[in-house]
Biopython code that builds the backbone (N, CA, C, O; Angstrom):
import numpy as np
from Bio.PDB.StructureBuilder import StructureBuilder

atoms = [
    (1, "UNK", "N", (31.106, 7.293, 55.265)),
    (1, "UNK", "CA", (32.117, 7.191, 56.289)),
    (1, "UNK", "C", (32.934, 8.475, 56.307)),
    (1, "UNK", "O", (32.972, 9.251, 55.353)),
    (2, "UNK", "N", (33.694, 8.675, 57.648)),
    (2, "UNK", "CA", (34.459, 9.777, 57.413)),
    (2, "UNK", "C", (35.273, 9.319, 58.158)),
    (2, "UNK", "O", (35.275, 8.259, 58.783)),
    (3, "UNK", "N", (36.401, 10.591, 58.065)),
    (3, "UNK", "CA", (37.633, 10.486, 59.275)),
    (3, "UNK", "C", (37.593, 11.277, 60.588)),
    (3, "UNK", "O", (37.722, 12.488, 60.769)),
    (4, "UNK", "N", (37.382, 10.283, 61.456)),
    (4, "UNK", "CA", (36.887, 10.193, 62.572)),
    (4, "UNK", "C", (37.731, 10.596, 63.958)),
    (4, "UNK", "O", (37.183, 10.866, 65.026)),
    (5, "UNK", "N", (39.239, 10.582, 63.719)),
    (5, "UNK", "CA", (40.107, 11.107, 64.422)),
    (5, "UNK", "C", (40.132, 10.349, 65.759)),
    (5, "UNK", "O", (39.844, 9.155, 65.675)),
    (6, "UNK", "N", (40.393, 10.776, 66.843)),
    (6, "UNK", "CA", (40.521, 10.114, 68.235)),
    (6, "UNK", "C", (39.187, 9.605, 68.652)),
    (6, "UNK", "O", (39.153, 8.992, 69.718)),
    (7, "UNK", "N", (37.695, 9.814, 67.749)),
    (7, "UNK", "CA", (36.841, 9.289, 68.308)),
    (7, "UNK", "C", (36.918, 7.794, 67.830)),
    (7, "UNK", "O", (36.350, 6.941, 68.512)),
    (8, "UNK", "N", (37.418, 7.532, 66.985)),
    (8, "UNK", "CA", (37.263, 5.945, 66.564)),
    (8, "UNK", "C", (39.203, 5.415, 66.372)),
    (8, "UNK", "O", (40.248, 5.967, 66.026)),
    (9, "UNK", "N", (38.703, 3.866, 66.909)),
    (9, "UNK", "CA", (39.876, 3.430, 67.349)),
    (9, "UNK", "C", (40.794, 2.832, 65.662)),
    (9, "UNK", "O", (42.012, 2.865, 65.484)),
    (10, "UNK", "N", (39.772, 2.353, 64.688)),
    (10, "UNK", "CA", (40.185, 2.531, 63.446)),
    (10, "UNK", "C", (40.263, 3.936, 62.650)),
    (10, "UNK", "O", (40.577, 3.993, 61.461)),
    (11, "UNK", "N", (39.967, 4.968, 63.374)),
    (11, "UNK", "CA", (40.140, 6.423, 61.983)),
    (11, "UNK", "C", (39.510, 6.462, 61.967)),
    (11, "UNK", "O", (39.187, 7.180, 62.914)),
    (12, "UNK", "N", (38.410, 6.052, 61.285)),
    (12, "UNK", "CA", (37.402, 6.195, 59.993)),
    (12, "UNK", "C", (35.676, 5.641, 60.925)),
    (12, "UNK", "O", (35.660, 4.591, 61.568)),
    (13, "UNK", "N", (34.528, 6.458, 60.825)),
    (13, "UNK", "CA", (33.586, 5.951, 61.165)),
    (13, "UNK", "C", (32.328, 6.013, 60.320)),
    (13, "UNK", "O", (32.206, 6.562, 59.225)),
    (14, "UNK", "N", (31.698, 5.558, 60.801)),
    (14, "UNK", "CA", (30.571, 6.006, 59.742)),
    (14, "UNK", "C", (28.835, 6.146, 60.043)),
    (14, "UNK", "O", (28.043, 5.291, 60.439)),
    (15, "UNK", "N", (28.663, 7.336, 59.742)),
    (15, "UNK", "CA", (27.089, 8.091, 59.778)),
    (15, "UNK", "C", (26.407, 7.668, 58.719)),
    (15, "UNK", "O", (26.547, 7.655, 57.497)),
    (16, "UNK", "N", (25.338, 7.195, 59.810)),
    (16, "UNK", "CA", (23.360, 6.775, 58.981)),
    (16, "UNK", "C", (22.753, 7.716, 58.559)),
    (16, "UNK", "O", (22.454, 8.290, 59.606)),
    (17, "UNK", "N", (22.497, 8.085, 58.055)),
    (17, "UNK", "CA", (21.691, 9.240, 57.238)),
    (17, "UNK", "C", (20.123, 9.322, 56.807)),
    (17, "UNK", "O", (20.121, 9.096, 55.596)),
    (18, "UNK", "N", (19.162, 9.480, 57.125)),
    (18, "UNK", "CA", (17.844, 9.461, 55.945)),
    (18, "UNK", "C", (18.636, 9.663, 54.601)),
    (18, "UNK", "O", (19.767, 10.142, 54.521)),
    (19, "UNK", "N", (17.924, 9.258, 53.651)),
    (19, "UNK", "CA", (18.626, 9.723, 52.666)),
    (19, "UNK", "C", (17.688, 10.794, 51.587)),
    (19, "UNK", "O", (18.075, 11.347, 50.558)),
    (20, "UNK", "N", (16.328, 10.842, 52.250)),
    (20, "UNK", "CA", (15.176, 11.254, 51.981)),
    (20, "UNK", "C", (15.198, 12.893, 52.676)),
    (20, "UNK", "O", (14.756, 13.865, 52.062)),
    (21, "UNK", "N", (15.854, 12.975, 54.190)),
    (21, "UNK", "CA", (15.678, 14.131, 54.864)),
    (21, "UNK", "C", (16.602, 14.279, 54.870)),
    (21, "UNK", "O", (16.790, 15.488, 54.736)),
    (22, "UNK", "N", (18.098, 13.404, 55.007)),
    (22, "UNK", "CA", (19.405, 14.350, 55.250)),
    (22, "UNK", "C", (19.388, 14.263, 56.738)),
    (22, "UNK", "O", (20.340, 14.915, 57.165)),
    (23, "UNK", "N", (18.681, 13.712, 57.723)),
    (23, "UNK", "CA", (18.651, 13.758, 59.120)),
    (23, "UNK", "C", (19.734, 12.991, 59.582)),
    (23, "UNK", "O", (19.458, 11.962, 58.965)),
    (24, "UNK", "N", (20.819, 12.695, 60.238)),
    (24, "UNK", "CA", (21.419, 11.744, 61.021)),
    (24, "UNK", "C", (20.536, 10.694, 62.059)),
    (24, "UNK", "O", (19.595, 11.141, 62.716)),
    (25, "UNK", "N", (20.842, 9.608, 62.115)),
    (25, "UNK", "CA", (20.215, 8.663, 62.736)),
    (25, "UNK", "C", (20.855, 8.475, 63.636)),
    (25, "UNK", "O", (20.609, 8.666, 64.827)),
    (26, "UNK", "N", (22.192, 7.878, 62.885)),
    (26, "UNK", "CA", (23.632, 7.682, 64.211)),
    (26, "UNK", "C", (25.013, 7.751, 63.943)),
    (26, "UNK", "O", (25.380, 7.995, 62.793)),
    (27, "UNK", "N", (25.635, 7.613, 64.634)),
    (27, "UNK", "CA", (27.421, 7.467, 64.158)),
    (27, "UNK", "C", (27.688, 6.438, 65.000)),
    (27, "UNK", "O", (27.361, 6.229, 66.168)),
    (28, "UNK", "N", (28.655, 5.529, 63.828)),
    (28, "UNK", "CA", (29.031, 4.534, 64.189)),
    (28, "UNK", "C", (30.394, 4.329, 64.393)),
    (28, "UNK", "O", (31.020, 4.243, 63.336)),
    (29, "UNK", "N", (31.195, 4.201, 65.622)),
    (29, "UNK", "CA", (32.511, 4.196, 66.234)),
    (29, "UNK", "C", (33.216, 3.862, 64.948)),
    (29, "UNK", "O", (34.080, 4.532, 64.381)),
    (30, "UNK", "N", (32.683, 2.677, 64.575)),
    (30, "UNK", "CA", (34.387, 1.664, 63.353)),
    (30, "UNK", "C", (33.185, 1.780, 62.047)),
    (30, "UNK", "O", (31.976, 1.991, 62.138)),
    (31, "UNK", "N", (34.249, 1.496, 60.536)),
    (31, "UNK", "CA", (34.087, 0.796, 59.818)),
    (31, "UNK", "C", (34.488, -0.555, 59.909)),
    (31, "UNK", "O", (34.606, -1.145, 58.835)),
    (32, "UNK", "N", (34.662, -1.014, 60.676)),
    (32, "UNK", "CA", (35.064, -2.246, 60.661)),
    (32, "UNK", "C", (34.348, -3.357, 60.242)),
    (32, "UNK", "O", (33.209, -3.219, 60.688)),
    (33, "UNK", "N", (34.467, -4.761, 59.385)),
    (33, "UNK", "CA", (33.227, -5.619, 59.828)),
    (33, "UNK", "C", (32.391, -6.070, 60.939)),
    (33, "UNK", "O", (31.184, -6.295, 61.022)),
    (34, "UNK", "N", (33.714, -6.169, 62.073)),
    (34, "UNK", "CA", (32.639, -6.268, 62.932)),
    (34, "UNK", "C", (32.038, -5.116, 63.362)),
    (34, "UNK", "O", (30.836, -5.347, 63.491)),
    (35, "UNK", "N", (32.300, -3.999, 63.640)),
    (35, "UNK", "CA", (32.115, -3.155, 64.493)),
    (35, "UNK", "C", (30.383, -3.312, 63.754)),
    (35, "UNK", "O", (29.382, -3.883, 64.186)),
    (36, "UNK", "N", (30.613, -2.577, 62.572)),
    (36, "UNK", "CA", (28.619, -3.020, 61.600)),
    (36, "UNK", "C", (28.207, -3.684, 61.763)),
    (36, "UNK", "O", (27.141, -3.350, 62.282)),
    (37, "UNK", "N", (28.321, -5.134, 61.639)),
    (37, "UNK", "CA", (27.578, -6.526, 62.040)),
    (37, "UNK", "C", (27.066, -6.180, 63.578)),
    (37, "UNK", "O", (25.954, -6.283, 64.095)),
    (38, "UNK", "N", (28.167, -5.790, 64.022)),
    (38, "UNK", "CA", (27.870, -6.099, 65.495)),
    (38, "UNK", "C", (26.453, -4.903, 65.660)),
    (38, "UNK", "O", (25.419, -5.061, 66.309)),
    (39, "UNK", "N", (26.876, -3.716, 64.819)),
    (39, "UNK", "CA", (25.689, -2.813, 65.428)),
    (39, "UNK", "C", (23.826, -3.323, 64.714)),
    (39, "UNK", "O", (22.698, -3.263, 65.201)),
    (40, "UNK", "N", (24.531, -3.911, 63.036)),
    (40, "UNK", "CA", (23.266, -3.743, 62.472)),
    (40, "UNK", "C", (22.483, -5.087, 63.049)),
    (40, "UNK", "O", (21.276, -5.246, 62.863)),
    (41, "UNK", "N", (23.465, -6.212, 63.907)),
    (41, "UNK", "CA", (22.717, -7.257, 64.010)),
    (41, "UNK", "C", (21.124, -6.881, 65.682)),
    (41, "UNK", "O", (20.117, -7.501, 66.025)),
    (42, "UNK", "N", (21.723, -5.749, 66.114)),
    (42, "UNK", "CA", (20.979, -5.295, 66.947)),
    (42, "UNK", "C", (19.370, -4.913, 66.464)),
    (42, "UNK", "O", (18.422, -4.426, 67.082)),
    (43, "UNK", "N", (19.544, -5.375, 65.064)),
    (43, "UNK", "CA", (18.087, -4.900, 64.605)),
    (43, "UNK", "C", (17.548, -6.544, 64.214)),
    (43, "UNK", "O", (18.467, -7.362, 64.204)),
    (44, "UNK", "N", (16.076, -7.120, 63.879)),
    (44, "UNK", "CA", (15.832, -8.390, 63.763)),
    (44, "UNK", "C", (15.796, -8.355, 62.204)),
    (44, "UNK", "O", (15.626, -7.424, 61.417)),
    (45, "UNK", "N", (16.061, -9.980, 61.991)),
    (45, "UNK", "CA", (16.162, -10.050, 60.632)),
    (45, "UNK", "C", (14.871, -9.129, 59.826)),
    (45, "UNK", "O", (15.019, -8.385, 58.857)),
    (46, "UNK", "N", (13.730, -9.409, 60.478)),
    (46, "UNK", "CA", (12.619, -9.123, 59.600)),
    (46, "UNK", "C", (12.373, -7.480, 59.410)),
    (46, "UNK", "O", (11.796, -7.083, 58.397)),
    (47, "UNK", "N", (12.800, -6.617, 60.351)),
    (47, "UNK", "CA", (13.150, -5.123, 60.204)),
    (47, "UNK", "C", (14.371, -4.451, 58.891)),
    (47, "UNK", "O", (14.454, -3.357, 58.333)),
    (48, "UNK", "N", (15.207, -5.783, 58.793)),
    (48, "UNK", "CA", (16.679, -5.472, 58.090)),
    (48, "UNK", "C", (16.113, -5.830, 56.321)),
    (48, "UNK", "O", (16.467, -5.296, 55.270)),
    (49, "UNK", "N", (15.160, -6.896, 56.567)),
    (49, "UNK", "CA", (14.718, -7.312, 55.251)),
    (49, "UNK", "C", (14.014, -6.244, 54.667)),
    (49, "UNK", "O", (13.969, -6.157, 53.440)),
    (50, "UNK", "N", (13.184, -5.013, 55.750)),
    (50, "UNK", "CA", (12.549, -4.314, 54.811)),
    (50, "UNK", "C", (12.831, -3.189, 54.006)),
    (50, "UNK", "O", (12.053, -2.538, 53.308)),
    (51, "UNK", "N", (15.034, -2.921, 54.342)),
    (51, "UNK", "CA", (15.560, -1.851, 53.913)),
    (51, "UNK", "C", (15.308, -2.138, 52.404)),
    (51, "UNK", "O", (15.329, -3.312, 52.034)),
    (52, "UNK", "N", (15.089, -1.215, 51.575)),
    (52, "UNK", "CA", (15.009, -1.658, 50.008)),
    (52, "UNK", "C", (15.927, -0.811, 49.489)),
    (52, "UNK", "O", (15.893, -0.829, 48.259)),
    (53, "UNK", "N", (16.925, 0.098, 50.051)),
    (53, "UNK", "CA", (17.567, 0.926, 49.235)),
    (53, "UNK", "C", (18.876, 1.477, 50.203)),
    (53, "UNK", "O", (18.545, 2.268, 51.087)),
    (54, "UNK", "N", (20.007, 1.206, 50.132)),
    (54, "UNK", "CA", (21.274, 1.801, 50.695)),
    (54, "UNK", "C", (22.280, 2.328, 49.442)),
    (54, "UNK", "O", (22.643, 1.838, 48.372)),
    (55, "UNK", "N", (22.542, 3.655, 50.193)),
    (55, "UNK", "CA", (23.279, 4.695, 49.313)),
    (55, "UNK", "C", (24.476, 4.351, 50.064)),
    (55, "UNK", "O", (24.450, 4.288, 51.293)),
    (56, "UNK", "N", (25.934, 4.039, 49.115)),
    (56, "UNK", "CA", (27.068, 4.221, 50.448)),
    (56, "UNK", "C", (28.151, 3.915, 49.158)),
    (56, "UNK", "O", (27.849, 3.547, 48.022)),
    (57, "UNK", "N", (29.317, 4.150, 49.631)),
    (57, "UNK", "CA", (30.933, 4.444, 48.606)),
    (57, "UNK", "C", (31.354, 2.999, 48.494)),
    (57, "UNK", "O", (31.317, 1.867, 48.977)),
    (58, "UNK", "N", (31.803, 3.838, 47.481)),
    (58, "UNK", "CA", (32.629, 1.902, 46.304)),
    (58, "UNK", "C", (33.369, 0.694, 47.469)),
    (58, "UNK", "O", (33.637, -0.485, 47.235)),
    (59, "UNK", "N", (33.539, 1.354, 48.561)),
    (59, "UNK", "CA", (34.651, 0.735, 49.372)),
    (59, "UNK", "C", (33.200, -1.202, 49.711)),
    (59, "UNK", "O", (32.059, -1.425, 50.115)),
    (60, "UNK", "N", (34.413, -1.978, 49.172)),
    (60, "UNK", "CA", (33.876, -3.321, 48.526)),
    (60, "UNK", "C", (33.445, -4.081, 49.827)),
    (60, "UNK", "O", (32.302, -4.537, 49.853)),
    (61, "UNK", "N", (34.275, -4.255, 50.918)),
    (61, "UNK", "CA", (33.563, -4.837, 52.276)),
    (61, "UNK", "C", (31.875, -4.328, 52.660)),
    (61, "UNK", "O", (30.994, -5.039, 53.142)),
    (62, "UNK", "N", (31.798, -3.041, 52.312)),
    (62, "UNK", "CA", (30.517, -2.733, 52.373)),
    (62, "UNK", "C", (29.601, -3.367, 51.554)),
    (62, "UNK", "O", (28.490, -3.689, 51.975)),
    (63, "UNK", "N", (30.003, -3.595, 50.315)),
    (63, "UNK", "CA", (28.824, -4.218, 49.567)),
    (63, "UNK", "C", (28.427, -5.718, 49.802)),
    (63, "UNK", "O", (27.353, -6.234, 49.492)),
    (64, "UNK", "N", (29.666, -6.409, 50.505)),
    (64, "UNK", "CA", (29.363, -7.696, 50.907)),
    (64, "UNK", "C", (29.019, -7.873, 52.056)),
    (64, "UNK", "O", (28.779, -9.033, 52.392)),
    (65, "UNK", "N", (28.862, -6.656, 53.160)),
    (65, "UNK", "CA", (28.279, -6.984, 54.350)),
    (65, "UNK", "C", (26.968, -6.457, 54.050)),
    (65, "UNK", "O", (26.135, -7.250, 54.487)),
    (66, "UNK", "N", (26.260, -5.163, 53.327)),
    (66, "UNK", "CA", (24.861, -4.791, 52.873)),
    (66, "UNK", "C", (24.533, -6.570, 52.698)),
    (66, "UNK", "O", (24.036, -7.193, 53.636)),
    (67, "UNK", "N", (24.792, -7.062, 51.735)),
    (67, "UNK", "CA", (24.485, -8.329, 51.273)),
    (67, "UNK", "C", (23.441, -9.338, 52.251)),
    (67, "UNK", "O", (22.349, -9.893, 52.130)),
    (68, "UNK", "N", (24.548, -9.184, 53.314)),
    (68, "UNK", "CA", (24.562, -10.301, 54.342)),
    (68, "UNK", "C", (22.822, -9.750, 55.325)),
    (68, "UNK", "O", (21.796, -10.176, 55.855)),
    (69, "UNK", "N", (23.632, -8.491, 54.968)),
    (69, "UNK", "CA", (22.524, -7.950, 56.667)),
    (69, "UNK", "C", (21.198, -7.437, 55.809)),
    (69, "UNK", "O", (20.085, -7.614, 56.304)),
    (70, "UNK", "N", (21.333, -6.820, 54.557)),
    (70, "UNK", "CA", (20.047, -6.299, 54.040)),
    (70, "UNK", "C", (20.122, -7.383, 52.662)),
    (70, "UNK", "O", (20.974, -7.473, 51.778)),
    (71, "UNK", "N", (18.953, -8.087, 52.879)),
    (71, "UNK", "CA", (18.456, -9.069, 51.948)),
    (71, "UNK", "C", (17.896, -8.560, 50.814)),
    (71, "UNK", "O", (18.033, -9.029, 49.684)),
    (72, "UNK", "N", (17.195, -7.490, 51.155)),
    (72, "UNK", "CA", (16.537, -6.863, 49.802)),
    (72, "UNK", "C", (16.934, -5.522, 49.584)),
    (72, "UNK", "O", (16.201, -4.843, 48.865)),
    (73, "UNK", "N", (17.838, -5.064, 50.011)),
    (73, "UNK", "CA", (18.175, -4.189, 49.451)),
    (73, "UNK", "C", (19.008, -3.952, 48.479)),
    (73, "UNK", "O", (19.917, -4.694, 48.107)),
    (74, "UNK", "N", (18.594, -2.492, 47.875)),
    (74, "UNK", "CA", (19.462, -2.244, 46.238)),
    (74, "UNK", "C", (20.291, -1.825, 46.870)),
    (74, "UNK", "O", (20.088, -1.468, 48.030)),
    (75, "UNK", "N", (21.449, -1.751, 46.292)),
    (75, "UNK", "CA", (23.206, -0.804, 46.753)),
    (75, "UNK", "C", (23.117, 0.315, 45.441)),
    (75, "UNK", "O", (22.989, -0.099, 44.289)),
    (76, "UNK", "N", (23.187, 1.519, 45.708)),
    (76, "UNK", "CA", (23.524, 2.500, 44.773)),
    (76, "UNK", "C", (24.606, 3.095, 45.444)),
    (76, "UNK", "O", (24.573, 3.346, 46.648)),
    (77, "UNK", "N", (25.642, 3.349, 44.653)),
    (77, "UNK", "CA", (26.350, 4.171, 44.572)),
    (77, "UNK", "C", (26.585, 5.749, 44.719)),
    (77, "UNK", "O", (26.322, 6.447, 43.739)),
    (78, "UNK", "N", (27.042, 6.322, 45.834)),
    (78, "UNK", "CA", (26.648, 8.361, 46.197)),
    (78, "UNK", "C", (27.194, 8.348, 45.311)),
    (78, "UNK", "O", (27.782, 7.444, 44.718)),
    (79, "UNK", "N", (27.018, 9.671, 45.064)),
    (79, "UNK", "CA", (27.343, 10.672, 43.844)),
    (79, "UNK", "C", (28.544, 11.304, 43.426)),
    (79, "UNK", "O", (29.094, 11.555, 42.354)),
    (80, "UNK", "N", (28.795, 11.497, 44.803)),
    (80, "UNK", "CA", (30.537, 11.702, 44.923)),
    (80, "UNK", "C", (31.383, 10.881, 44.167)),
    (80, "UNK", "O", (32.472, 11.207, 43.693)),
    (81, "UNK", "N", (30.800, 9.761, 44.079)),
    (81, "UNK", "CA", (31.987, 8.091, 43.715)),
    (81, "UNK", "C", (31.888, 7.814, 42.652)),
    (81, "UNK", "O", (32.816, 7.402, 41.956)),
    (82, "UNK", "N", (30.054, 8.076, 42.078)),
    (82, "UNK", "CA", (30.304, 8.212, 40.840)),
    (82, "UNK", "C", (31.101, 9.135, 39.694)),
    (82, "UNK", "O", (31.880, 8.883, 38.774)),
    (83, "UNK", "N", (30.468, 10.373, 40.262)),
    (83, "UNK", "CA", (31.365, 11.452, 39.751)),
    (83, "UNK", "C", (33.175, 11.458, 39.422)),
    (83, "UNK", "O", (33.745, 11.564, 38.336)),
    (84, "UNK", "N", (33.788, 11.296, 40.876)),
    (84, "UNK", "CA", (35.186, 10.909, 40.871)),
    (84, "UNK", "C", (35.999, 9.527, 39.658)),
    (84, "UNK", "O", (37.004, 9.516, 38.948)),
    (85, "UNK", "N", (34.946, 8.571, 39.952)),
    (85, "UNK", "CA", (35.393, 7.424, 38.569)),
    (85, "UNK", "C", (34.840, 7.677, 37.446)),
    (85, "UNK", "O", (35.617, 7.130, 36.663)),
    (86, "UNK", "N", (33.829, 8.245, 36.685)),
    (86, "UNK", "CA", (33.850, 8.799, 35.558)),
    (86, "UNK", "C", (35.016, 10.021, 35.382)),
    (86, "UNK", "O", (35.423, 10.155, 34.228)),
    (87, "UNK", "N", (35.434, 10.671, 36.116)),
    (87, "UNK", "CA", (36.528, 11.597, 36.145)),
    (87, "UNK", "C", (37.691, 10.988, 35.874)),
    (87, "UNK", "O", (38.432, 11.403, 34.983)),
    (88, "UNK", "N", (37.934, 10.076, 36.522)),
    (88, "UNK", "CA", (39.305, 8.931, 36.591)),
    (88, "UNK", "C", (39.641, 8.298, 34.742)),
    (88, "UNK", "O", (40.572, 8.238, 33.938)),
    (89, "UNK", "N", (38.212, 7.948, 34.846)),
    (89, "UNK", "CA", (37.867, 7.428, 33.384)),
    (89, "UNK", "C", (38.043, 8.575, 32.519)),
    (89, "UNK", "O", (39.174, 8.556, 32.032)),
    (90, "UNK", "N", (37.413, 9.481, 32.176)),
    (90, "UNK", "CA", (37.970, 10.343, 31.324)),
    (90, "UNK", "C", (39.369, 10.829, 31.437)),
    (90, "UNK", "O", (40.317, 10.781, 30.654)),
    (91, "UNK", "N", (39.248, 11.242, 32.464)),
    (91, "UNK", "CA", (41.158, 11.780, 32.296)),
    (91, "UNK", "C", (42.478, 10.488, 32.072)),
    (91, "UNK", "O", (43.674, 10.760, 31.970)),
    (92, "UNK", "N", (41.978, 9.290, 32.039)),
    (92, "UNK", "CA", (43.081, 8.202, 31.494)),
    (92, "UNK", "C", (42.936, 8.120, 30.412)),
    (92, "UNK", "O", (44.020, 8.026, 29.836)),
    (93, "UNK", "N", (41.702, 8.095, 29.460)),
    (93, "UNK", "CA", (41.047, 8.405, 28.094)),
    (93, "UNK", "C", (42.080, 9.342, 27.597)),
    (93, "UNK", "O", (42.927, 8.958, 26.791)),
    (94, "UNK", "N", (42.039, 10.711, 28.100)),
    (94, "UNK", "CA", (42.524, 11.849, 27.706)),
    (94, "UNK", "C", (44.353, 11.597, 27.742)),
    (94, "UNK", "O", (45.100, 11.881, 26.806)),
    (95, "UNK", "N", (44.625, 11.218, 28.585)),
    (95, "UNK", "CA", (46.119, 10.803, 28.661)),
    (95, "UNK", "C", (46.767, 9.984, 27.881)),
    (95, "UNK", "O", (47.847, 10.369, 27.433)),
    (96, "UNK", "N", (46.196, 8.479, 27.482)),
    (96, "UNK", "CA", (46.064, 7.509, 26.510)),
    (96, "UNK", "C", (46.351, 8.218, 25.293)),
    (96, "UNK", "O", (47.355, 8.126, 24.587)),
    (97, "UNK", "N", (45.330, 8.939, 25.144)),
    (97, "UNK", "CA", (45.081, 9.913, 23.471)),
    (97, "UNK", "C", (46.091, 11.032, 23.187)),
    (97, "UNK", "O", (46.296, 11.357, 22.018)),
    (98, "UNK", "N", (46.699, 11.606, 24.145)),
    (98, "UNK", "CA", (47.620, 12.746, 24.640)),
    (98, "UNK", "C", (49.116, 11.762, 23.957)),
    (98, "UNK", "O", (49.779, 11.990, 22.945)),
    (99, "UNK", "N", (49.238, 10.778, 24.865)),
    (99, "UNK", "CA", (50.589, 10.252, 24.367)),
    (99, "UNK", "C", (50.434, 9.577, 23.199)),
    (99, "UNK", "O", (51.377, 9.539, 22.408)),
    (100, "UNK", "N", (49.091, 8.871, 22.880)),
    (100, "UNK", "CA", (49.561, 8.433, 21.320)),
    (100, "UNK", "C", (49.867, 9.666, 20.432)),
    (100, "UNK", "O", (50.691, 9.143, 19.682)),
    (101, "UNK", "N", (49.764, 10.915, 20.018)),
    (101, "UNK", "CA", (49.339, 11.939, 19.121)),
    (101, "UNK", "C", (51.343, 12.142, 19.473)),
    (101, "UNK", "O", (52.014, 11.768, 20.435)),
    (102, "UNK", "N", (51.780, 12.974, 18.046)),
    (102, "UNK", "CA", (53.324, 13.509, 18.288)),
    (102, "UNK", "C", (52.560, 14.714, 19.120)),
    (102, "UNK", "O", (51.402, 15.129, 19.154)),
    (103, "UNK", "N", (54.247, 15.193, 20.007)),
    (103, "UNK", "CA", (53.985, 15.867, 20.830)),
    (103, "UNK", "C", (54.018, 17.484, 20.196)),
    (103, "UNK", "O", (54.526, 18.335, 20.926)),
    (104, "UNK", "N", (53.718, 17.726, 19.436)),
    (104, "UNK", "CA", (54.032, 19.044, 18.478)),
    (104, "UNK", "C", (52.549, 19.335, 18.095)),
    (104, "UNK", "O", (52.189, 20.446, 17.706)),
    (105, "UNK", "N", (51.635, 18.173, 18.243)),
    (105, "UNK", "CA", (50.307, 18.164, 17.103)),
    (105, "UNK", "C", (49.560, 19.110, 18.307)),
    (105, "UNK", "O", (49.933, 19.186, 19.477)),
    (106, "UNK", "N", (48.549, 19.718, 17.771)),
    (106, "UNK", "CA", (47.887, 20.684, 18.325)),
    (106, "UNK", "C", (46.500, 20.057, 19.524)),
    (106, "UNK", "O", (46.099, 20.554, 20.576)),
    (107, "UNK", "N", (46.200, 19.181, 19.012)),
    (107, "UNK", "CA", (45.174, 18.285, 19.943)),
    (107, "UNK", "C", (46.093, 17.558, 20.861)),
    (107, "UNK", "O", (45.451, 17.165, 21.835)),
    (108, "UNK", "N", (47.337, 17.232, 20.924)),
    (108, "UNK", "CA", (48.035, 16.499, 21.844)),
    (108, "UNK", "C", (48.363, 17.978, 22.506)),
    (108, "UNK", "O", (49.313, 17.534, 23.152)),
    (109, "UNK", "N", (48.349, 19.259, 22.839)),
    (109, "UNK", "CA", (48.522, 20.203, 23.926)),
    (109, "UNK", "C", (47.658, 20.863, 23.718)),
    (109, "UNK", "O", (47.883, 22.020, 24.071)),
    (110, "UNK", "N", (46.319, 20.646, 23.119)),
    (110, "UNK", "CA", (44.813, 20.838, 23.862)),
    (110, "UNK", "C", (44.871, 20.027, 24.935)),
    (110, "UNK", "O", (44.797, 20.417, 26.100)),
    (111, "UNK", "N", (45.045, 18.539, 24.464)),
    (111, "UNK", "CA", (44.702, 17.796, 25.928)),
    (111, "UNK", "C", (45.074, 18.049, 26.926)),
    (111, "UNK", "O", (44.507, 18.227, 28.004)),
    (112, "UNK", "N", (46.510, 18.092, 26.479)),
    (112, "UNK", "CA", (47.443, 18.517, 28.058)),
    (112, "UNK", "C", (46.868, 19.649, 29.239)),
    (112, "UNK", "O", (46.755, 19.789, 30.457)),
    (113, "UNK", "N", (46.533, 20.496, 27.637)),
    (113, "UNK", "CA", (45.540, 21.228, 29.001)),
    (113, "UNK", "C", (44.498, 21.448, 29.353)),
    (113, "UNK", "O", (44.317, 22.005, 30.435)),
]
sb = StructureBuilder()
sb.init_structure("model")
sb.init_model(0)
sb.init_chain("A")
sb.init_seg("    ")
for serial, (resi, resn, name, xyz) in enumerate(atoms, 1):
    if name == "N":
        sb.init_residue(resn, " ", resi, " ")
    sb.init_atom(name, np.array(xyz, "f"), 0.0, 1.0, " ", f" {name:<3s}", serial, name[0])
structure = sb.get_structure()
């Protein structure tokens, strides 16, 4: 998804991708639930059953509408999202460990920086 500006009436829209070529397929006006339902139901169940693999961000409505509309498909996580929450995760690690240590000790202003 991205930010979509005056083309979408929620902000935010979101582009189909190959994920194989990197090609665009389409852009889709809303993230919205409906706005997706409404587009992916334009395809028949038995076409939707044969997706086996969607790449797309932590944002959680997505994983419960994939659900609904792609029966067999896996949900992986882009790379971006992973990257950013292992980041999140280490640097609260590092902060945690930062304030337990006195603030004088030499590994408590390694961390810091």
């Amino acid at each position: 998804d991205f930010k979509a500006g005056r083309f979408a009436t929620s902000g935010m829209s979101m582009a189909l991708m190959n994920g194989e070529t990197h090609e665009l397929i389409d852009v889709i006006e809303s993230r919205t639930n409906t706005c997706l339902r409404n587009y992916f139901y334009r395809y028949e169940y038995a076409v939707r059953a044969k997706v086996k693999l969607i790449v797309v961000d932590l944002y959680q409505p997505y994983r419960s509408l994939i659900r609904d509309l792609f029966p067999n498909a896996a949900i992986v996580a882009d790379r971006y999202h992973v990257v950013v929450q292992a980041y999140q995760a280490l640097n609260h690690v590092r902060t945690q460990t930062m304030k337990a240590l006195p603030s004088k000790d030499k590994l408590a202003r390694a961390l810091k920086r």
